[in-house]
Steps between C-alpha positions, in 0.01 A plus 500: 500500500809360295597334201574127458708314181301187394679367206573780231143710650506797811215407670369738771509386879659452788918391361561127633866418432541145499903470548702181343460155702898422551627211683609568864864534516616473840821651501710483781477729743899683494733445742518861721838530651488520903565816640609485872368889507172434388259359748320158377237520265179522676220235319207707670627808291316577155696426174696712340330600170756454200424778276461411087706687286225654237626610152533884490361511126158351621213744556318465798190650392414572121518828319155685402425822311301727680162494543249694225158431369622258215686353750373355813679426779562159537570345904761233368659314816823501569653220657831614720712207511450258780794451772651149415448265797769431768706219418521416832606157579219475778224571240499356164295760324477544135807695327398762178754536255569835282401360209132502633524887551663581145210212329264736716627836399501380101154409525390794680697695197299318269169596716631870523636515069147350430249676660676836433498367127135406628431858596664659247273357243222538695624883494491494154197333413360755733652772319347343207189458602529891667576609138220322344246602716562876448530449127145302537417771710591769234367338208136457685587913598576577145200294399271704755582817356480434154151348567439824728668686166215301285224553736544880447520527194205264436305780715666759332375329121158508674471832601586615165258244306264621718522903410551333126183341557335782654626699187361246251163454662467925480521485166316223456263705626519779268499261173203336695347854527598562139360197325169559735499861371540384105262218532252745615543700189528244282144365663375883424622481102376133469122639614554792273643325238174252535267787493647621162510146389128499583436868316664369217322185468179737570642725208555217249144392556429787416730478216369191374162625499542802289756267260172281459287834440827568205446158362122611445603772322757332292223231400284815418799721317540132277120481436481879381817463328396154308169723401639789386752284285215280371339867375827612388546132275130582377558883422827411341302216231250768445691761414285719274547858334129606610494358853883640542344777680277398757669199551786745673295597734431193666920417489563837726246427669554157636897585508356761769314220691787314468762687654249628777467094569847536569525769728264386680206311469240607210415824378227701700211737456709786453647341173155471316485897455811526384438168201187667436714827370775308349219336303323841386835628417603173295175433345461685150363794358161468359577766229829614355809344297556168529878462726726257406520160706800501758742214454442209554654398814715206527330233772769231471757716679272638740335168590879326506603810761201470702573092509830602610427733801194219629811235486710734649222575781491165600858432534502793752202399700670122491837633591303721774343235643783308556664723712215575696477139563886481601448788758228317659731234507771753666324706766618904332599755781306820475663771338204728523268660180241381343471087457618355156101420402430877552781616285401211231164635492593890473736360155342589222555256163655687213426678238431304170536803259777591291692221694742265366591133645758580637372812680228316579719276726676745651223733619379190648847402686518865627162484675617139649806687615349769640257252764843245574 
């Protein structure tokens, strides 16, 4: 395999050297002296081949670097100069001159200068392409351990949000347990706070009944009290020296029913004994002195503070009922004792003698303080 020079390109092949067409000089063949010692030349006898006198300066064969893996060893053909044909004047062969071999040896410098240019730059585009690869090839190594890096860590981040997770979900758990634990109780108070609800409404019926039985005997105190004033306003515009005396009796008397109405309903059996002797002891003497009259007592004031104390009473069982009707209203938590209708009942109503207004009003806010 060898090289051939088509125009400025090296093209690869077997190297056809077309030599210069020159006209055919037939040159006179020289004159050769005659030598009597010398024998005749011989026309049988081969010619003498006229050696060509090649340059010294022309390489024979071209100059390569070694062999190495960049590169190759290249079989370039060397063409060893051909012997220049016998001028001989019994053959006319063709004649080569010199400037053939040094047209020959440029152009095989040329060859030699370019492909080793050639090669050299094939060298380094190799080196090039050497260097790039193994950067590539570290880049796509550093890229493989830093996703390796990644990929560890990711299952590192997992292992830990899993023990976070299996943290959480424990105490999860727990509030879980908790919130079961306090719902339970709270389902225990609501039942027992229904069953108290339902005592107290059971209690307040209770309490409504007995304020209706306290109505009664408010509508009962009025009628008693709107009779004994009516007696009272007739006693008063009667008012006589001679009647002075038994008229008393009756007064005491009905103030005794009157404040035995208010304790508690109206006077019993066990009272009628007891008028009967008052009576004896008030009525008079059938013999003896005549005792002066008492005096005469004043009814205005009496019957203006008994008016008083009935207006005050009803303010109290007004204001009473009120707040029994807010607390029914409010279910009350049970402090324990007796209930507020047994206390009201157990209160007696105050004293009307030797009592001022003003007293009057506070005996009456005492006993209201006493049951609240």
């Amino acid at each position: 395999m060898g090289f051939r020079l088509e125009g400025d390109q090296v093209r690869t092949g077997p190297a056809v050297v077309e030599a210069p067409v020159a006209p055919e000089v037939v040159a006179p063949p020289p004159e050769v002296p005659a030598q009597e010692d010398q024998p005749p030349a011989n026309e049988d006898q081969p010619p003498v081949e006229h050696e060509v006198q090649v340059p010294q300066d022309a390489p024979i064969t071209p100059q390569f670097q070694p062999s190495s893996p960049l590169n190759p060893e290249v079989d370039i053909p060397s063409f060893p100069p051909q012997p220049e044909a016998q001028a001989s004047t019994s053959f006319g062969g063709p004649f080569v001159p010199p400037e053939l071999y040094s047209f020959l040896n440029d152009k095989f410098d040329t060859i030699t200068s370019s492909i080793q240019q050639m090669s050299e730059a094939f060298e380094l585009r190799v080196q090039r392409l050497e260097n790039s690869v193994s950067a590539q090839f570290i880049k796509q190594k550093e890229a493989a351990d830093y996703a390796a890096q990644r990929f560890n860590r990711l299952i590192g981040t997992l292992a830990d949000a899993s023990l976070e997770l299996k943290e959480h979900q424990d105490k999860l758990e727990k509030v879980l347990e908790g919130i079961l634990a306090n719902s339970q109780q709270n389902l225990f108070n609501i039942q027992e706070a229904v069953n108290q609800i339902s005592k107290t409404r059971l209690s307040f019926a209770h309490m409504v009944d007995d304020l209706e039985g306290m109505k009664n005997l408010s509508a009962h105190i009025d009628e008693e009290m709107s009779a004994l004033k009516e007696e009272f306003k007739s006693l008063h515009s009667r008012g006589g020296t001679a009647g002075s005396s038994s008229s008393s009796q009756p007064i005491s008397i009905d103030f005794s029913v009157l404040q035995a109405t208010m304790r508690g309903g109206a006077p019993g059996h066990e009272d009628e004994p007891r008028r009967d002797e008052r009576a004896e002891q008030q009525a008079p003497a059938p013999q003896g002195p005549v005792l002066p009259l008492p005096p005469p007592v004043d009814y205005g004031v009496f019957m203006q503070g008994l008016v008083q104390a009935m207006q005050t009473q009803a303010h109290t069982q007004a204001a009473l009922q009120a707040q029994l009707e807010a607390q029914a209203q409010v279910p009350a938590q049970d402090h324990g004792g007796p209930s507020t209708m047994e206390r009201f009942k157990r209160m007696l109503p105050p004293s009307f003698k030797g009592e001022r207004d003003s007293l009057l009003a506070e005996s009456w806010m005492r006993e209201i303080e006493k049951i609240f």
